[in-house]
C-alpha positions, -999 to +999 in steps of 0.1 A: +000+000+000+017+033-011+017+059+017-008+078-005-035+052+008-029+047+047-054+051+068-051+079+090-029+077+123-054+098+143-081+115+141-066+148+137-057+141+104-088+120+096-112+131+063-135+150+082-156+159+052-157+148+017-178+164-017-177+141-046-188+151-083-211+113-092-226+100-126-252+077-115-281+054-129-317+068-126-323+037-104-313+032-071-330+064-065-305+093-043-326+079-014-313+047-013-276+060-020-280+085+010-292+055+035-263+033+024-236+054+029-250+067+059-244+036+073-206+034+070-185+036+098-176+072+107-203+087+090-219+114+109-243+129+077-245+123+041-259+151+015-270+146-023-283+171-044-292+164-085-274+192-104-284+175-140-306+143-151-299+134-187-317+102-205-299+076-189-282+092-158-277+115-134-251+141-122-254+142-083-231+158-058-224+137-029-212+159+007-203+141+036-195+146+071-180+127+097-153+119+125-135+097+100-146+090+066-130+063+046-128+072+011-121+034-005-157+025+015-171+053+003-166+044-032-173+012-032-208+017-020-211+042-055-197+017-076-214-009-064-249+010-064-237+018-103-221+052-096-191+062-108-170+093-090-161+118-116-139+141-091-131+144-056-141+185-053-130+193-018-115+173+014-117+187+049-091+174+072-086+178+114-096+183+146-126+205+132-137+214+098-129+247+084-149+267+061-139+285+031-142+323+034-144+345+004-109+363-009-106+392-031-101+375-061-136+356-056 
């Protein structure tokens, strides 16, 4: 396993939050993908919002919160439900999350 993929060796530098860009089926609806990732260890709240529905698919964008979220867990329970994870679009890390706050050149 390359030091790129250990788990974290505390919880201060657990993934505290995670949003993830997700192609998915039409079917299982974002219900059922909310409740079974809710259930993973470390999983404190699970978001999904529907930004575009084409034909066959869906573009949903997946936010999770939690002490310490696994990411390889994570996935698997979208590939498995027939998702596929386009990007990872932000990671919060530490003993608390922090939020972005707008700059000047925003």
């Amino acid at each position: 396993m390359s030091s790129l993929h250990k788990e974290p060796t505390s919880l201060a530098s657990a993934v505290r939050r995670i949003v993830l860009d997700v192609l998915k089926p039409h079917e299982p609806n974002i219900v059922a993908i909310a409740q079974a990732l809710s259930v993973l260890p470390g999983v404190d709240g699970v978001d999904i919002t529907v930004y575009e529905i084409d034909a066959k698919v869906e573009n949903v964008k997946i936010t999770m919160i939690g002490k310490q979220l696994h990411f390889e867990e994570i996935a698997e329970v979208i590939e498995r439900m027939g998702g596929a994870i386009h990007s990872i679009d932000k990671v919060s890390t530490g003993r608390i999350i922090v939020e972005e706050v707008p700059t000047p050149q925003d």
